[in-house]
C-alpha positions in Angstrom: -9.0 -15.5 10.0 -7.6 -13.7 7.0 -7.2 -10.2 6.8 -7.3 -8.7 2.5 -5.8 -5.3 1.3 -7.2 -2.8 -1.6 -4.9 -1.5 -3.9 -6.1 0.7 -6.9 -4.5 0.6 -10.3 -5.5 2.2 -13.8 -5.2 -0.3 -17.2 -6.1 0.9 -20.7 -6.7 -1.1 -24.3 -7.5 -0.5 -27.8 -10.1 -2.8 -27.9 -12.8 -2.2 -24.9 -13.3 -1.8 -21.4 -13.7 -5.9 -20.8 -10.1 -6.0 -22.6 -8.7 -3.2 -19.7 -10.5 -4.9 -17.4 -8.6 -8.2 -18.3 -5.2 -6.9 -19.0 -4.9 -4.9 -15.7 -5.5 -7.9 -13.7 -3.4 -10.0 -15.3 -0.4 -7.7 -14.9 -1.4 -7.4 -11.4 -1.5 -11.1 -10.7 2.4 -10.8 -12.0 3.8 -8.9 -8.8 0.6 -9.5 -6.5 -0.4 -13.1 -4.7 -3.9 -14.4 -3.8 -6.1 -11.8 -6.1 -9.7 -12.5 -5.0 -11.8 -9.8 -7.1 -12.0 -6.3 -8.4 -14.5 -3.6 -8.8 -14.3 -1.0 -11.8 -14.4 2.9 -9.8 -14.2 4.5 -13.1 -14.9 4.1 -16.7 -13.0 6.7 -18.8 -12.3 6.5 -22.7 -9.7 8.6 -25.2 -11.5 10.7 -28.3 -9.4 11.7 -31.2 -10.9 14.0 -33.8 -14.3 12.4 -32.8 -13.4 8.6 -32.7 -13.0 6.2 -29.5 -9.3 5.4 -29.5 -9.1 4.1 -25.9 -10.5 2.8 -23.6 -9.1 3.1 -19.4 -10.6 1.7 -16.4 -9.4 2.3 -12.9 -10.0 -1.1 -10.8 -9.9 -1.4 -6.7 -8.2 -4.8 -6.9 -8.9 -7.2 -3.3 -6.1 -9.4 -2.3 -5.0 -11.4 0.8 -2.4 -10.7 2.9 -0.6 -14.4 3.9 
């Protein structure tokens, strides 16, 4: 039987949402073992005298626990 844990974690990029998505799991993977999916809660993006400057993304990342 395994037994897998939430955590919830924020990543941003200049590029897109897909690049967020892809950064914050890959930092994640540094400190955290046996990541087995994610699921984006929130979509957010940073305006700056009317451009897209940023783009953030909060992910519930699914590990398990050893």
């Amino acid at each position: 039987m395994s037994v897998a844990k939430v955590i919830e974690i924020s990543a941003e990029s200049k590029s897109g949402f897909e690049d967020a998505i892809k950064n914050g799991i890959e930092t994640a993977s540094r400190s955290v073992e046996n990541i087995k999916g994610a699921w984006v809660s929130e979509q957010k993006v940073h305006v700056e005298n009317g451009k897209v400057t940023g783009y953030r993304v909060d992910l519930r990342v699914t590990f398990v626990l050893q």
